[in-house]
C-alpha positions in Angstrom: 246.8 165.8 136.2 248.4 169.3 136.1 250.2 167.7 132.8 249.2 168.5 129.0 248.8 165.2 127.5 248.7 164.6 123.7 245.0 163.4 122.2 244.5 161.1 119.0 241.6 160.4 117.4 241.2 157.3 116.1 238.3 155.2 114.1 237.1 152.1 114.9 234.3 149.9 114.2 232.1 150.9 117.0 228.7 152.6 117.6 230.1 155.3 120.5 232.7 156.8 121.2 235.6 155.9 123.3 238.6 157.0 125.8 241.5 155.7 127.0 244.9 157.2 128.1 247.7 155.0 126.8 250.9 155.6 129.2 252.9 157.5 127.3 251.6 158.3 124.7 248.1 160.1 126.1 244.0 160.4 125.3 243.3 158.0 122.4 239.8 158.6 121.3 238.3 156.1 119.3 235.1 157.4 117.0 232.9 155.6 115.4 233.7 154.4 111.5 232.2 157.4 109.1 231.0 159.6 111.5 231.7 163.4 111.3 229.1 165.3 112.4 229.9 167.1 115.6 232.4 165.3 115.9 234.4 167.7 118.4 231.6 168.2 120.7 231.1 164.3 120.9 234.9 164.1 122.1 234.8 166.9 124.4 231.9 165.0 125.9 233.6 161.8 125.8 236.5 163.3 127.8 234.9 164.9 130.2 232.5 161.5 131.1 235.9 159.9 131.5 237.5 162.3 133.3 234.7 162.5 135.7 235.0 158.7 136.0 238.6 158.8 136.8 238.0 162.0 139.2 235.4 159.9 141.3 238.2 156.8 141.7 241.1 159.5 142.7 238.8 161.0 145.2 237.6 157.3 146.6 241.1 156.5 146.9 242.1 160.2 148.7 239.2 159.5 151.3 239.8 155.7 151.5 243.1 157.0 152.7 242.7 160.0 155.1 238.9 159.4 156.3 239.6 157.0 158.5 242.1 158.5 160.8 240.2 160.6 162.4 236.8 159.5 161.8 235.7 161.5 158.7 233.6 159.2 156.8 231.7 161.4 154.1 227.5 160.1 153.3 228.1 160.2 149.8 230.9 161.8 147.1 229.8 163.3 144.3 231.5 164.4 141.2 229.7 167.7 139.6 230.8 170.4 137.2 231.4 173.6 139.1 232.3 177.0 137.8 233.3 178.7 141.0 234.2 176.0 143.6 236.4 172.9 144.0 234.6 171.3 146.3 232.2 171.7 149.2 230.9 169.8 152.6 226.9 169.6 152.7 225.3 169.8 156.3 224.7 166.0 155.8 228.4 165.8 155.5 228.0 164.9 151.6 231.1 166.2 150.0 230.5 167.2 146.0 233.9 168.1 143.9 234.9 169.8 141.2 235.8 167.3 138.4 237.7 170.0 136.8 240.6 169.1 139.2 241.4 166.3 137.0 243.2 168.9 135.3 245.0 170.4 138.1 248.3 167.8 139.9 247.5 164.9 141.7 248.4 166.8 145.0 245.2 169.4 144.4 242.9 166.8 144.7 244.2 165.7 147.7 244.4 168.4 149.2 240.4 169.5 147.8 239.7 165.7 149.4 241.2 166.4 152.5 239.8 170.3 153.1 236.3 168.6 152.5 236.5 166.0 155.0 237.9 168.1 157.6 234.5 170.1 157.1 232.5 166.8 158.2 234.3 167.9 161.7 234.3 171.8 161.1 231.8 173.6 159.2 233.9 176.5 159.5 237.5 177.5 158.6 238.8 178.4 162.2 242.2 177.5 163.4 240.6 174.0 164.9 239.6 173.1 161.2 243.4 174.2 159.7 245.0 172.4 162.1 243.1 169.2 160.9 244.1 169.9 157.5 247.7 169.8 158.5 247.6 166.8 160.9 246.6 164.9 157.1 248.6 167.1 154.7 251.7 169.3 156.4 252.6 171.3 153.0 248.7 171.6 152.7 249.7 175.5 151.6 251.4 174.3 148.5 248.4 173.2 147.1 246.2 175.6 148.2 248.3 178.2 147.0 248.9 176.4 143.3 244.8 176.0 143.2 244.9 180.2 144.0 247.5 180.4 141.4 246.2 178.6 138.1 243.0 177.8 139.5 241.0 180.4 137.7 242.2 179.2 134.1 241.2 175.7 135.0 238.0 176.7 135.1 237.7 179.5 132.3 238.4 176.3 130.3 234.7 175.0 131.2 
């Protein structure tokens, strides 16, 4: 959420492991009682399962909010791991994003959200399909330009 958020590991007496953020005091990952091998990869896993889950409510809510005003109801929404893209439009008009912009502000979603669904009316980016971005988002360029900005270390994270 375009914030670095402190991570805890914790044991518990549980057989998998698990993820919450705590507000204010960030990730608390719970691992199972005795268990150390691989343990790292088995958290990074962890996190990104749960980021993906929280990626897929954020972008339900996005499109709960904007799709309706002008009719741009989306087949499906998936969440995927991309290494080059944020989000895309499929002729179908299923939208896929990136879950890696659960790491990027709030507002970058959005705006990912928001340039997808204006794709179920313009499969193209002509001036028609801009101006739809910026009937739903009017500082759309703020976000596109922080996405242009710090988008490519997002993703050399992967």
């Amino acid at each position: 959420m375009g914030e670095r958020i402190p991570l805890r590991i914790e044991t518990a007496a549980r057989k998998t492991v698990g993820v919450e953020l705590r507000d204010g005091s960030g990730f608390h990952v719970r691992m199972p009682a005795g268990e150390t091998s691989d343990e790292s990869e088995r958290i990074r896993l962890a996190l990104g399962d749960w980021m993906k889950r929280q990626a897929r409510i954020q972008a339900l809510h996005w499109i709960e909010r904007h799709a309706p005003r002008h009719g741009l109801m989306p087949r499906a929404v998936r969440i995927k791991t991309q290494k080059s893209r944020w989000g895309s439009c499929g002729p179908k008009n299923d939208i896929n994003l990136n879950w890696l912009l659960m790491l990027a502000p709030p507002a970058a979603l959005e705006y990912v959200v928001v340039h997808e669904l204006c794709h179920i009316r313009h499969k193209n980016h002509s001036a028609d399909f801009w101006q739809l971005v910026e009937a739903h988002l009017p500082n759309y360029r703020e976000q596109r330009l922080w996405l242009k900005q710090h988008g490519a270390a997002i993703m050399q994270g992967l």
